[in-house]
VMD Tcl script that draws the C-alpha trace (Angstrom):
set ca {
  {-5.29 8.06 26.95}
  {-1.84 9.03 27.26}
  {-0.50 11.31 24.66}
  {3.26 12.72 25.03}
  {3.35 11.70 28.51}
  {0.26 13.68 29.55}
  {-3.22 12.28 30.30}
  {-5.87 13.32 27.87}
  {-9.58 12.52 29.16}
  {-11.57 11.21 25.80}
  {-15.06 12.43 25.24}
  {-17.30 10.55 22.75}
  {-17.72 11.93 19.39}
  {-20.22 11.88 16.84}
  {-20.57 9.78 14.05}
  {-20.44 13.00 11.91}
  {-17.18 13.62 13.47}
  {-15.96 9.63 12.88}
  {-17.00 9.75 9.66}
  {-14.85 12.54 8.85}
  {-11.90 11.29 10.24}
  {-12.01 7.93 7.94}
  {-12.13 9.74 4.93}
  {-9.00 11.58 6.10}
  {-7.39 7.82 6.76}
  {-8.27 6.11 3.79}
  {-6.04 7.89 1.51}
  {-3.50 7.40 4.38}
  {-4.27 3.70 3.86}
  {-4.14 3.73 0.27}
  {-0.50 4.97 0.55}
  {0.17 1.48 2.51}
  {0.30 3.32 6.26}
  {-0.40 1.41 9.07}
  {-4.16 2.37 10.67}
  {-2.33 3.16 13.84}
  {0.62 5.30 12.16}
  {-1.89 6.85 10.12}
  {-3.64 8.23 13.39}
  {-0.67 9.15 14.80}
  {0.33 11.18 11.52}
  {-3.15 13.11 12.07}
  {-2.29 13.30 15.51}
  {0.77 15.25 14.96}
  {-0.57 17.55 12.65}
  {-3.13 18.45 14.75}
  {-0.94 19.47 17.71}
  {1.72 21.29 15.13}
  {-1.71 23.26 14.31}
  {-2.05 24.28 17.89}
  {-5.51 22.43 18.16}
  {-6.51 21.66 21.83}
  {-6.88 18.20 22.89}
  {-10.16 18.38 23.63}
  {-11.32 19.03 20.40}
  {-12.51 16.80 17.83}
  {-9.91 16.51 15.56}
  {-7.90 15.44 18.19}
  {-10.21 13.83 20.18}
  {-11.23 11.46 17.34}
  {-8.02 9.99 16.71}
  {-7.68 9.38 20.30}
  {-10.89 7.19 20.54}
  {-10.04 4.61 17.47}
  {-6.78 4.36 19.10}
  {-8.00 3.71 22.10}
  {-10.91 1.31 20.57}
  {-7.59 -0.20 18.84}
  {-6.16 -1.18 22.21}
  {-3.36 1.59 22.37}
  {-3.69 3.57 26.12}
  {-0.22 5.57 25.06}
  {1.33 6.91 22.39}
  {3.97 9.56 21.94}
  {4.03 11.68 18.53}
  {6.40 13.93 16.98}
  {4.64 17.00 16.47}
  {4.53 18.01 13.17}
  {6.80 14.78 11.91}
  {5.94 11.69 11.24}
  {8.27 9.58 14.10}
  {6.51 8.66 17.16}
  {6.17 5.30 19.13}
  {3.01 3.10 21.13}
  {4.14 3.14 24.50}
  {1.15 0.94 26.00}
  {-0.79 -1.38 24.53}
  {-3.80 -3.79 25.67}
  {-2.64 -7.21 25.87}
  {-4.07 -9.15 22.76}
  {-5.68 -12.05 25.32}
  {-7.41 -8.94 27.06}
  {-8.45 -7.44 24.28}
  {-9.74 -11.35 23.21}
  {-11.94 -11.34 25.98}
  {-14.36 -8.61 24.48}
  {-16.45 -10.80 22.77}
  {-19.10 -8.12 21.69}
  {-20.31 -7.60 18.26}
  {-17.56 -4.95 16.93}
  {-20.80 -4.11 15.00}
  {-23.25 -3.38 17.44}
  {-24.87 -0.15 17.40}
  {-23.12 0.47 20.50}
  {-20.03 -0.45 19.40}
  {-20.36 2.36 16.67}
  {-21.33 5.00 18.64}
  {-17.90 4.68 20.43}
  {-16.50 4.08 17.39}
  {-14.91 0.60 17.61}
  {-16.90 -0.63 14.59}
  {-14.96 2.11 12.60}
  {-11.62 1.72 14.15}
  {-12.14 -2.60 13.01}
  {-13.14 -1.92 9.85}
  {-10.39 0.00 8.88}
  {-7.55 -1.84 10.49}
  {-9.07 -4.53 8.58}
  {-9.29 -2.50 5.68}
  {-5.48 -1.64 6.26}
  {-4.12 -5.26 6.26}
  {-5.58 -7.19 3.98}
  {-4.62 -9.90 1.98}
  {-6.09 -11.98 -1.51}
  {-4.16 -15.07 -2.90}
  {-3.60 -14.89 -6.43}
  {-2.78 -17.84 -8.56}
  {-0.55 -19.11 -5.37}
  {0.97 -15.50 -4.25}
  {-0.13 -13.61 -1.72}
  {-0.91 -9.48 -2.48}
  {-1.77 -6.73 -0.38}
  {-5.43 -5.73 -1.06}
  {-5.18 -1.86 -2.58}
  {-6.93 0.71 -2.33}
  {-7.73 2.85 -5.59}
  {-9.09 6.19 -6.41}
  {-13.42 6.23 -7.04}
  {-12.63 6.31 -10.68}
  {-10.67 3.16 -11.31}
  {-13.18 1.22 -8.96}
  {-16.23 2.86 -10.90}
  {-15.03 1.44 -13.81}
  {-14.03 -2.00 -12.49}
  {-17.77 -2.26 -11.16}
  {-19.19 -1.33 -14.29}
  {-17.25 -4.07 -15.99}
  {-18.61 -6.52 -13.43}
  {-22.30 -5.36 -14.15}
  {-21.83 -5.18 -17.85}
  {-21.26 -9.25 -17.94}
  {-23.02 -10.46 -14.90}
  {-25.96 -12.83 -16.03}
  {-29.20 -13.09 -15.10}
  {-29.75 -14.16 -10.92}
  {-25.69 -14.55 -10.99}
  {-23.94 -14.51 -7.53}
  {-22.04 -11.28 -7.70}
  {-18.89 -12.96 -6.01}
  {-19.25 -15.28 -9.41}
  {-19.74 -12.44 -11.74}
  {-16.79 -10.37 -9.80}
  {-14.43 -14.05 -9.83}
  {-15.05 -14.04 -13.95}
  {-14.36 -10.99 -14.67}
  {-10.73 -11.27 -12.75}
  {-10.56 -14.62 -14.22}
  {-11.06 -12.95 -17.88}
  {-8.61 -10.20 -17.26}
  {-5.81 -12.83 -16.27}
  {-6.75 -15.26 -19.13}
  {-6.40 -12.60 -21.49}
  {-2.65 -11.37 -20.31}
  {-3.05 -8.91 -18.35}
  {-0.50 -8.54 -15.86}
  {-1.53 -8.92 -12.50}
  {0.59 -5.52 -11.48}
  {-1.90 -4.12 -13.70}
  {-4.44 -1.56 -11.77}
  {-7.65 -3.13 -13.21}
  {-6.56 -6.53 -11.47}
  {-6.28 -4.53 -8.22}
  {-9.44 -2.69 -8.61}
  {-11.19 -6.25 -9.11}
  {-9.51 -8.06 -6.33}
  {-10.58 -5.21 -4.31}
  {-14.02 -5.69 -4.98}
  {-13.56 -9.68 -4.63}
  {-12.10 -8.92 -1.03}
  {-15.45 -6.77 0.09}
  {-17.12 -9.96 -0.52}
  {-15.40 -11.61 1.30}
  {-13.51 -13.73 -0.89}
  {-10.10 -14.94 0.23}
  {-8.27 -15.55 -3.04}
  {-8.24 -17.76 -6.17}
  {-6.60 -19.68 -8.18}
  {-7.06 -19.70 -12.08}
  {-6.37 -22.48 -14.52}
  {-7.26 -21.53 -18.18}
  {-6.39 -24.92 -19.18}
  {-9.29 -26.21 -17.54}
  {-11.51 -23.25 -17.34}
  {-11.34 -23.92 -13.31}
  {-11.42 -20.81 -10.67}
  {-10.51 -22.34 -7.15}
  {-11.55 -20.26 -4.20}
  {-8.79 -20.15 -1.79}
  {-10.69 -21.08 1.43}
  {-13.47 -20.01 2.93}
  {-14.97 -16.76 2.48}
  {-13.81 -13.68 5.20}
  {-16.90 -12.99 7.27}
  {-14.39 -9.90 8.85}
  {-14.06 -8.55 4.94}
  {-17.61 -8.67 3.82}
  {-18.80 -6.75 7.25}
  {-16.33 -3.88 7.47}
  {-16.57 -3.54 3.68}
  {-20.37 -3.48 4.23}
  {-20.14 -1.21 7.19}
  {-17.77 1.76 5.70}
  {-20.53 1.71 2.67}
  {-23.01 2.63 5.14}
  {-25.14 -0.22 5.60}
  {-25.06 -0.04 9.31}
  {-26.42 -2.54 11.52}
  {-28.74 -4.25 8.64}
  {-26.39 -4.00 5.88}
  {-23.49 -5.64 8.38}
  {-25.88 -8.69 9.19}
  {-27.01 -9.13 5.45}
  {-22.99 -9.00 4.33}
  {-22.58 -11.56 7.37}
  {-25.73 -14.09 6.25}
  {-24.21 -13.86 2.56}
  {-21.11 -15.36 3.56}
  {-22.07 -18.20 5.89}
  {-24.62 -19.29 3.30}
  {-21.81 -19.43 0.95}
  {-19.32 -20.81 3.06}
  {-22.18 -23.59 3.67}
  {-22.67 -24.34 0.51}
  {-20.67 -27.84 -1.34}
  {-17.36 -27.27 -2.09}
  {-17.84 -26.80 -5.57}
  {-19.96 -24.83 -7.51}
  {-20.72 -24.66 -10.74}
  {-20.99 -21.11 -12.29}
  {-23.58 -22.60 -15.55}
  {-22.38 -22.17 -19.12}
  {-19.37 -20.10 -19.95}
  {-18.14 -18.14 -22.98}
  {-14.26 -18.45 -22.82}
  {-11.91 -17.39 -20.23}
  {-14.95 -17.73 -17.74}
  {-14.57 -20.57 -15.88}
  {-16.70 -22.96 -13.36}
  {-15.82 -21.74 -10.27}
  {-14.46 -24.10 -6.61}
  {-13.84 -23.96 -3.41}
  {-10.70 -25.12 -1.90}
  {-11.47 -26.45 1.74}
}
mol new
graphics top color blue
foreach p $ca { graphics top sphere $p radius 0.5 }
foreach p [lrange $ca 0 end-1] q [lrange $ca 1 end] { graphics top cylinder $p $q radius 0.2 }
display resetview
C-alpha cells in the first residue's frame, strides 16, 4: 500500500486486532462518514501520534483499505483532508468472485472491510422515500428490540413482527424523523428487508422488493455469527425471497397490517 507517497508492506492482523478497529469505525459511521474517510481519519491520527507503520493500529486500517480496493492514499496528518490516489478498477475488483465470507476471507479481513462499507451506505424505502439507514447508540436499539419481542406472536417471522411494529409506530403519528422509527428500520435492514410501504387505510405493508441477501450477512457477521451465522442469515433470505409474493401476517389488532411483497 501506498501511504503519503511511501510504500508500506502490510502484514496480516488478528481478528482481535480487526475487531478493535470496527468498533473504533462504527461511531465514525454513525456520524454519516464514509468507511474509507473514516479509515483515513484513523489513519491520520495514528501518524500525528507518532505510531510506526508497522504497527497495528496502523497496519489495520491499511488492510480494509486495501481489501476495499484502495492501493494509495495520501492523509493529512493529524487533519481530516486527504485524497485516494489509486484505486482497483471496479471490473477487477468484479472478478473476485469468492465468498467475502469465507473464513479466509476474514482472516484477511475482507469480510469486515464488506460488512461495514455495507453497513456505511445503506438505504430503506419508506412509504415511497428513500432514507439513509442510521446507526444509534445500544440503548435506543435495546429498547426498539424489546418492543419487537414484547408483541411478536407465537412462531411469528421476526421480519413480520419487526415490519408491525414500524407499521404501528407510523399508524399512530409518529414522525418518521423520530429516533424510534430509525432504530426499527435499522433492525428491518439487518434482515434484510429493503423498504416498505404502509397503507393504514387498508391495513396493507408492501415490501419494497426483494429482501438484501448483502444486509442480512454483514449484519449477521458484525454480531458474531461467523461462518454459520452468515449462511443461516443467507438461507433466511432466499427462503423468503422464494416465497409468493404475498403473505399474509394472520389476524391483526389495529395498525398491524397483512404484510406484501412488491416484485
Amino acid at each position: 500500500m501506498m501511504l503519503n507517497q511511501e510504500e508500506v508492506p502490510l502484514a496480516l492482523q488478528s481478528q482481535e486486532v480487526i475487531g478493535t478497529l470496527a468498533i473504533a469505525v462504527l461511531p465514525l459511521i454513525a456520524a454519516k462518514q464514509g468507511i474509507v474517510a473514516s479509515l483515513g481519519g484513523i489513519l491520520a491520527h495514528g501518524l500525528k501520534e507518532g505510531i510506526p507503520t508497522v504497527d497495528p493500529k496502523i497496519q489495520a486500517p491499511l488492510w480494509l483499505l486495501h481489501e476495499l480496493g484502495v492501493r494509495a492514499i495520501t492523509v493529512e496528518i493529524g487533519g481530516s483532508a486527504g485524497s485516494v490516489d489509486k484505486v482497483v478498477p471496479e471490473e477487477e475488483r468484479a472478478r473476485d468472485t469468492s465468498d467475502p465470507f469465507s473464513p479466509g476471507n476474514i482472516a484477511t479481513g475482507r469480510a469486515m472491510a464488506v460488512a461495514l462499507a455495507n453497513l456505511s451506505s445503506r438505504q430503506f424505502i419508506l412509504n415511497g422515500e428513500v432514507r439513509q439507514v442510521r446507526l444509534l447508540e445500544r440503548e435506543k436499539m435495546a429498547a426498539a428490540m424489546q418492543a419487537v419481542v414484547d408483541i411478536r406472536r407465537l412462531n411469528e417471522p421476526i421480519h413480520l413482527t419487526t415490519t408491525r411494529a414500524l407499521a404501528t409506530l407510523i399508524a399512530s403519528g409518529v414522525p418518521v424523523s423520530d429516533e424510534r422509527v430509525d432504530a426499527i428500520v435499522s433492525l428491518l435492514s439487518d434482515l434484510g428487508v429493503p423498504g416498505i410501504t404502509v397503507d393504514p387505510s387498508t391495513t396493507t405493508i408492501t415490501f419494497e422488493g426483494p429482501f438484501s441477501e448483502a444486509n442480512a450477512a454483514s449484519s449477521a457477521y458484525l454480531q458474531g455469527g461467523g461462518p454459520a451465522g452468515v449462511a443461516a442469515a443467507r438461507a433466511r433470505v432466499k427462503h423468503l425471497n422464494g416465497q409468493p409474493a404475498q403473505q399474509s401476517a394472520g389476524a391483526r389488532p389495529p395498525h398491524a397490517p397483512k404484510a406484501r411483497r412488491r416484485r
